[in-house]
Structures are given as structure tokens and as C-alpha cells.
C-alpha positions in Angstrom: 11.9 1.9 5.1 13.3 -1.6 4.5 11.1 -4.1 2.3 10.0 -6.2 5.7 8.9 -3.1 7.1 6.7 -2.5 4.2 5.6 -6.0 3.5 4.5 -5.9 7.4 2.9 -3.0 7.4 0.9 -4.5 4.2 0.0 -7.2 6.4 -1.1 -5.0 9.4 -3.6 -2.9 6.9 -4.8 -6.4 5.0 -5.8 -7.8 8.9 -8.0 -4.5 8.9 -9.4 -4.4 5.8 -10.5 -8.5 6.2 -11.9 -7.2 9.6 -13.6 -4.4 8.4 -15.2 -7.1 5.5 -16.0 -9.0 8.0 -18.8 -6.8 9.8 -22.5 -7.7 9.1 -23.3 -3.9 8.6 -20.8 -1.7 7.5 -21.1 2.1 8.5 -20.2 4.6 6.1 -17.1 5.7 8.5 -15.9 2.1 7.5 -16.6 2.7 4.0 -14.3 5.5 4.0 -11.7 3.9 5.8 -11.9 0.8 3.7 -11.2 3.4 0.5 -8.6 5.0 2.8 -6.7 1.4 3.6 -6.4 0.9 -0.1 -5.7 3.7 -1.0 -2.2 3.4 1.3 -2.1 -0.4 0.2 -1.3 0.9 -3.2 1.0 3.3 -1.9 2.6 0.5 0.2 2.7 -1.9 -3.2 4.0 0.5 -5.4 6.7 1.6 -3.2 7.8 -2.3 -2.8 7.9 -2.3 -6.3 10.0 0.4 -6.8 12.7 -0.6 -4.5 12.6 -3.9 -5.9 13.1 -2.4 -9.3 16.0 -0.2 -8.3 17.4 -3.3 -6.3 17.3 -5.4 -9.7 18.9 -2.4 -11.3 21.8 -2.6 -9.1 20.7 0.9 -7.5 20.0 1.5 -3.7 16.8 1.0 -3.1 16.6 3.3 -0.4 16.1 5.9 -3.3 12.5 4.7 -3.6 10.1 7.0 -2.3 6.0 6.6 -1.5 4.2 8.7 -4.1 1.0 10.7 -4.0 -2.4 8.7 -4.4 -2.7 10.6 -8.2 0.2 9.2 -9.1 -0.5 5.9 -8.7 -4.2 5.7 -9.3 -3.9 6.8 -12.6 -0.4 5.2 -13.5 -0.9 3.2 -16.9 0.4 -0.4 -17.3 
């Protein structure tokens, strides 16, 4: 997946999540699929920064790969 292909599929999930915010009353169905939209936001980030980090590294950046939802929730800074 190229980097525009990722940055516009961050876009595509940010126009639902702002939608979803938007509702007067939000259902507990939208609850979850709030969780579940930034959930694969973070996925979506993290793989950005990865194949920006390989790029900078002079690897390809097609070596990147999305990683599981543990992995990045509880990834340390």
C-alpha cells in the first residue's frame, strides 16, 4: 500500500468518525464502531510511520507491514 493510499484511507475513516461525533444521540453500535475506527486509525498511523522510517532509512518501504491492535496499543514511546 503506497503512503496516499494510506493517508486517504485516514481521511475516509476521519469523515466517519467526525460524522459519527456529529449525532445528537449516539447508539452503543456507534460506540463500538467509533472504538473500532480508531482502533484501525492507529493501525493506519503506525503503518505510515513505519514506511516513512524505512524510507528515511534508505530501505523500501514496502517492507512495512500493519500490525496487530496489541502491538500498537501498548507500544511505549
Amino acid at each position: 500500500m503506497e503512503d496516499s493510499q494510506v493517508l486517504n484511507h485516514i481521511k475516509n475513516l476521519t469523515e466517519k468518525e467526525e460524522k459519527l461525533w456529529g449525532k445528537e444521540n449516539i447508539t452503543d453500535e456507534e460506540v463500538n464502531k467509533l472504538h473500532n475506527i480508531k482502533l484501525e486509525l492507529d493501525q493506519c498511523w503506525d503503518l505510515l510511520r513505519q514506511r516513512r522510517a524505512l524510507r528515511d532509512a534508505g530501505e523500501n518501504p514496502d517492507k512495512a507491514g500493519a500490525r496487530d491492535i496489541d502491538t500498537i496499543e501498548n507500544y511505549k514511546q
